[in-house]
VOMAR-130554 format. One line per field, with one value per residue: residue in one letter; x, z, y of N, C-alpha, C, O in turn. Coordinates in nm, 4 decimals, padded with zeros to 6 digits. Atoms other than C-alpha are relative to their C-alpha. Example, Ala and Ser with C-alpha at 12.3 -4.5 7.8 and 13.67 -1.06 7.14 Angstrom:
<rofis>
code	c(a;s);
nx	c(00.0890;-00.0820);
nz	c(00.0000;-00.0060);
ny	c(-00.1190;-00.1190);
cax	c(01.2300;01.3670);
caz	c(00.7800;00.7140);
cay	c(-00.4500;-00.1060);
cx	c(00.0900;-00.0770);
cz	c(00.0000;00.0730);
cy	c(00.1200;00.1090);
ox	c(00.1936;-00.0261);
oz	c(00.0665;00.0899);
oy	c(00.1181;00.2198);
</rofis>
This chain:
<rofis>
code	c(x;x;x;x;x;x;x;x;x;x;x;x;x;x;x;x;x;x;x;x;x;x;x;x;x;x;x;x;x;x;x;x;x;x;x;x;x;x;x;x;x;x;x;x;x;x;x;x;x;x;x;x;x;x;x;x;x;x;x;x;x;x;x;x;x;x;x;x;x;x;x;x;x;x;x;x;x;x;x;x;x;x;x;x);
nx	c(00.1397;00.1317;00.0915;00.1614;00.0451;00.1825;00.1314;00.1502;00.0353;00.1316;00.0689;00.1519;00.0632;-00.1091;-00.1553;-00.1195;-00.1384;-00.0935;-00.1137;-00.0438;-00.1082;-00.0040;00.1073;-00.0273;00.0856;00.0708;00.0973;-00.0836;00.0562;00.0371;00.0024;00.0957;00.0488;00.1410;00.0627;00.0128;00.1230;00.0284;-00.0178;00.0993;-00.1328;-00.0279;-00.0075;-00.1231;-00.0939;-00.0488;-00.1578;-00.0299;00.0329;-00.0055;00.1083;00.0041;-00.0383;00.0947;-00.0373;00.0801;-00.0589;00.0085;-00.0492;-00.0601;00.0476;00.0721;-00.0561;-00.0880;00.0535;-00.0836;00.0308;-00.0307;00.0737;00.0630;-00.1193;-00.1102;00.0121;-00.0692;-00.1150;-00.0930;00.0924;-00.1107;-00.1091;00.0648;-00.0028;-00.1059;-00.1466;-00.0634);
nz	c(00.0338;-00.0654;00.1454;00.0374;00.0736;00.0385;-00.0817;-00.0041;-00.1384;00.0029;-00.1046;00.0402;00.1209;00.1401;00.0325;00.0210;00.0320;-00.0814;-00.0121;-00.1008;-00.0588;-00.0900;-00.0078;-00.1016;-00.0211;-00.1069;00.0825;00.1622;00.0018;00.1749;00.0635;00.1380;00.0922;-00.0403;-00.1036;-00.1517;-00.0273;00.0889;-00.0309;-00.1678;-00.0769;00.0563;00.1118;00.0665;00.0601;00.1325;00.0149;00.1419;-00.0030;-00.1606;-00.1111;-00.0784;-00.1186;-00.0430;-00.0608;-00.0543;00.0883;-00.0488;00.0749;-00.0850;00.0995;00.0809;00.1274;-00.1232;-00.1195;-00.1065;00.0181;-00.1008;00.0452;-00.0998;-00.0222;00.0204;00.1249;-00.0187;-00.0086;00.1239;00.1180;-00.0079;00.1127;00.1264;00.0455;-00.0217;00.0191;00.1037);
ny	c(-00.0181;00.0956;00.0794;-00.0124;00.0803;-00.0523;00.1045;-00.0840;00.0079;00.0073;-00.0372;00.0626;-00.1615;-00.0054;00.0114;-00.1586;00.0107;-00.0474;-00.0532;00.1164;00.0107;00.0531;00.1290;00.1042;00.0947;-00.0743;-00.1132;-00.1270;-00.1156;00.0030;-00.1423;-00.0228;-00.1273;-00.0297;-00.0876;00.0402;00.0863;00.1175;00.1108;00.0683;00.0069;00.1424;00.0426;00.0710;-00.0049;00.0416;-00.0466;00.0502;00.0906;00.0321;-00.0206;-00.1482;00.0001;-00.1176;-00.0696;-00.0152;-00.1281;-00.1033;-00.0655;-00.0833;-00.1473;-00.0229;00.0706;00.0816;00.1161;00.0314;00.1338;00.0870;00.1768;00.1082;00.1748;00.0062;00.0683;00.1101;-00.0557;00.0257;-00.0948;-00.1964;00.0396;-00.0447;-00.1295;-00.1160;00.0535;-00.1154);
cax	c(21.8257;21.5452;21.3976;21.0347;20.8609;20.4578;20.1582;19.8088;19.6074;19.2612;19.0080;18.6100;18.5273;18.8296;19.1674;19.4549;19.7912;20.0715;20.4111;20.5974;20.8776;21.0430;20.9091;20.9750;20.8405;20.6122;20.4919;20.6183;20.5067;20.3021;20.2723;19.9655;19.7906;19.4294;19.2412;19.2514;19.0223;19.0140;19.1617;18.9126;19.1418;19.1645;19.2752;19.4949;19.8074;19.9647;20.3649;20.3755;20.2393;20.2363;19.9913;19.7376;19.8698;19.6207;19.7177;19.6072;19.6415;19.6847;19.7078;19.9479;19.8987;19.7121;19.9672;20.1376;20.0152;20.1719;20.1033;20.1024;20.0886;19.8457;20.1123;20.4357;20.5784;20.7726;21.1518;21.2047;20.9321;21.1427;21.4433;21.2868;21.2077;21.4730;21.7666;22.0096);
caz	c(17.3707;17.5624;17.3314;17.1775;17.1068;16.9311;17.0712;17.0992;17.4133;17.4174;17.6634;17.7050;17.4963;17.2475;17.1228;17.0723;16.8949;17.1468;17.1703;17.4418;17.6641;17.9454;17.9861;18.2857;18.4617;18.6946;18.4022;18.1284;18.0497;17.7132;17.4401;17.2219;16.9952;17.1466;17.3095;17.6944;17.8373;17.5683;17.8017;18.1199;18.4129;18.3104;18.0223;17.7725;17.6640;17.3288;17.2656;16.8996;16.8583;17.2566;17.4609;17.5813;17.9215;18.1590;18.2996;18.4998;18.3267;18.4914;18.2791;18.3640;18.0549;17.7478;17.5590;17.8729;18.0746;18.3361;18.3231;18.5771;18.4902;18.6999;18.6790;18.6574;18.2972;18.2446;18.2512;17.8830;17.7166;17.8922;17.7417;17.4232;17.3671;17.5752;17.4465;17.2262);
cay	c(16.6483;16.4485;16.1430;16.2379;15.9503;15.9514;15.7582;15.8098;15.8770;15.7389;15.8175;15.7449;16.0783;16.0855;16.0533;16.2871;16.2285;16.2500;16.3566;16.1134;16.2382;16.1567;15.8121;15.6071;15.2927;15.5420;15.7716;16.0188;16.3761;16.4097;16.7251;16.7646;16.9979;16.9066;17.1384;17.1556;16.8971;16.6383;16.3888;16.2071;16.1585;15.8056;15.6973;15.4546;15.5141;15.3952;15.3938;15.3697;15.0295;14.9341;14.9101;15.0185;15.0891;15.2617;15.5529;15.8569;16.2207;16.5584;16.8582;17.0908;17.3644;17.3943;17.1602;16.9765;16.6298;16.4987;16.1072;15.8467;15.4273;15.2334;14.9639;14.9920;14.9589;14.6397;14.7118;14.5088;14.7955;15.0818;14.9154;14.9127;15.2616;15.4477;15.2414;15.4581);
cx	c(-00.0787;-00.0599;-00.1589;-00.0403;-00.1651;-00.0865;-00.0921;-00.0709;-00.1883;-00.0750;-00.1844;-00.0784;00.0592;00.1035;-00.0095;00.1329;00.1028;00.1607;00.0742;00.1160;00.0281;-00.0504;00.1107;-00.1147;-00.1184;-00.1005;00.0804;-00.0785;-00.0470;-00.0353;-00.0822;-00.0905;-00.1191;-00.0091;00.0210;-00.0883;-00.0289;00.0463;-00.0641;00.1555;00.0838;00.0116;00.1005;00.0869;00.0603;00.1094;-00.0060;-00.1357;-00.0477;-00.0473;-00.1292;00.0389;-00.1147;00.0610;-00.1156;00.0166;-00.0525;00.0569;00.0611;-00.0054;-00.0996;00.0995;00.0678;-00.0996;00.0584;-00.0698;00.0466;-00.1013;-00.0545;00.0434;00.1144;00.1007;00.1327;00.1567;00.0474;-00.0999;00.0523;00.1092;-00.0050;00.0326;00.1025;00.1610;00.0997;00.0883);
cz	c(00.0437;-00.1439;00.0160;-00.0605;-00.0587;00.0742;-00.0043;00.1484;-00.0709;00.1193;-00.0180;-00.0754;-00.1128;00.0129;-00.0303;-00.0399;00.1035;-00.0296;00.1141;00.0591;00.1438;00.0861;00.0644;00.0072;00.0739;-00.0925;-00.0738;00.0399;-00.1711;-00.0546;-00.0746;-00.0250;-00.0082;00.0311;00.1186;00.0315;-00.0787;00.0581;00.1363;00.1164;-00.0397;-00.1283;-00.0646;-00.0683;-00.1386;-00.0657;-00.1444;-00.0154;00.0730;00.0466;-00.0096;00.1588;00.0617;00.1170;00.0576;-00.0440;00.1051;-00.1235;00.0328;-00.1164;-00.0889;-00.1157;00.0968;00.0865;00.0450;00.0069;00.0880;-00.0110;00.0981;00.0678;-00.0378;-00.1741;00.0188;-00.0202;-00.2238;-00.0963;-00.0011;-00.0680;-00.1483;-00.0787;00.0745;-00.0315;-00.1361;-00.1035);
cy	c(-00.1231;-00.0689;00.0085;-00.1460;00.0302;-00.1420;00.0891;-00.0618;-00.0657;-00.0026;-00.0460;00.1095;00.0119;-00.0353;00.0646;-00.1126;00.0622;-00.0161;-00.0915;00.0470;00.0166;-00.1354;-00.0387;-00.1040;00.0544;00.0853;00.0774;00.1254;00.0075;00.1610;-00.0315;00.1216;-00.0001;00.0872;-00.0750;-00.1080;-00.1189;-00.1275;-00.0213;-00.0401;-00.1263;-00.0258;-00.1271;00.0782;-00.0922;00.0297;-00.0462;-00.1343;-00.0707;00.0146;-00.0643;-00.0136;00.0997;00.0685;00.1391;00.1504;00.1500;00.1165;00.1224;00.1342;-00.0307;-00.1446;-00.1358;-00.1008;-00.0638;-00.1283;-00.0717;-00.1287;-00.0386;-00.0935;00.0777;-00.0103;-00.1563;00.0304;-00.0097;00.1283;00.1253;-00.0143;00.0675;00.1073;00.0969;-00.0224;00.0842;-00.0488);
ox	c(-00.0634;-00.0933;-00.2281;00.0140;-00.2234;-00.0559;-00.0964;-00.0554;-00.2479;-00.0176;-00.2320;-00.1968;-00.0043;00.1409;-00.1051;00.1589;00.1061;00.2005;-00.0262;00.2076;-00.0564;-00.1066;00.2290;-00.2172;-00.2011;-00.2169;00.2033;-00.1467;00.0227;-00.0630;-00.0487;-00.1173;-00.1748;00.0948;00.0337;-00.1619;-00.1105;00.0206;-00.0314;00.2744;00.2050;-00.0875;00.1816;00.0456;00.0173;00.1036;00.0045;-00.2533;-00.1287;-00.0334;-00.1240;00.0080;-00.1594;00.1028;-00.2371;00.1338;-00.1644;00.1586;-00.0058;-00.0148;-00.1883;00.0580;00.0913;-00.1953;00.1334;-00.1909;00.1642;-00.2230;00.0143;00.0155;00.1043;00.0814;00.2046;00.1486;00.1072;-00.0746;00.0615;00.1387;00.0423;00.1163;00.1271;00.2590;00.0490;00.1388);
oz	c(-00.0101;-00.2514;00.1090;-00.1616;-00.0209;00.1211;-00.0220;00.2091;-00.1742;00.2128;-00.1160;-00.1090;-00.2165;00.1193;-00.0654;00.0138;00.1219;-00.0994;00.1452;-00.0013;00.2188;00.1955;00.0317;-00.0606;00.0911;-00.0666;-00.0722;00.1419;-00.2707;00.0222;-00.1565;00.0535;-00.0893;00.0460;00.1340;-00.0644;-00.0319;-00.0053;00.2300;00.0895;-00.0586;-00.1977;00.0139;-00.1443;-00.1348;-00.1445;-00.1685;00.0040;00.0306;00.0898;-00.0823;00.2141;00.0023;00.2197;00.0388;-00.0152;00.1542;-00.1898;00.0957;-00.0674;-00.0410;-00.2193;00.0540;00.1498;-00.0360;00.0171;00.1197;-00.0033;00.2001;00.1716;-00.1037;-00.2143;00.1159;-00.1037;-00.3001;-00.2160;-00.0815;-00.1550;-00.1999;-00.1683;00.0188;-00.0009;-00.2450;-00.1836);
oy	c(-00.2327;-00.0191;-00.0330;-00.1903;00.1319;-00.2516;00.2109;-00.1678;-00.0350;-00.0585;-00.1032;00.1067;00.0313;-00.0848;00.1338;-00.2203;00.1839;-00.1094;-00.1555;-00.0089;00.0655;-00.1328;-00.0296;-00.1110;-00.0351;00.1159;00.0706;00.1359;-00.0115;00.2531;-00.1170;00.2125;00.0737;00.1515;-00.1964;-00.1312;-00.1982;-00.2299;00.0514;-00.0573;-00.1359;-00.0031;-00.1762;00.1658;-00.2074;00.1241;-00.1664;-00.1033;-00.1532;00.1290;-00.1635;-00.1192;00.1978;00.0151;00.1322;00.1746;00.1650;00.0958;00.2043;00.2468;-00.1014;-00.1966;-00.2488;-00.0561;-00.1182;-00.1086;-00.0539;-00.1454;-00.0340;-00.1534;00.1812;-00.1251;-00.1804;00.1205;00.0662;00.1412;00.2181;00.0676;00.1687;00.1185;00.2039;00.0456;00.1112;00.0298);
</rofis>
């Protein structure tokens, strides 16, 4: 089973509570229970506590965003959170 982590997205219109999986140094894929559209292409990211990282959001359904970091994330933050 793929690790879910939570974070919150913020954007220049709103935040949304997110869902976190698949997280790499390149980008993750996020799950939330906004409405469509609630996130600007641009936005911050927020791993729990972490961040904000700015990233670049594509929405691929109604619940599904496909996320891509501006930067790179740092290897010891992927550590971090994908360590088992």
């Amino acid at each position: 089973m793929a690790m879910i982590l939570y974070g919150e997205c913020v954007s220049a219109r709103d935040k949304a509570l997110v869902r976190i999986c698949e997280l790499a140094d390149r980008g993750c894929d996020l799950e939330t229970d906004a409405p469509q559209g609630v996130f600007d292409a641009d936005f911050s990211l927020w791993i729990g506590a972490v961040g904000p990282f700015a990233a670049t959001a594509t929405q691929r359904d109604a619940r599904r965003i496909a996320v891509r970091f501006k930067e790179p994330l740092d290897g010891k933050i992927l550590r971090h959170f994908t360590a088992e």
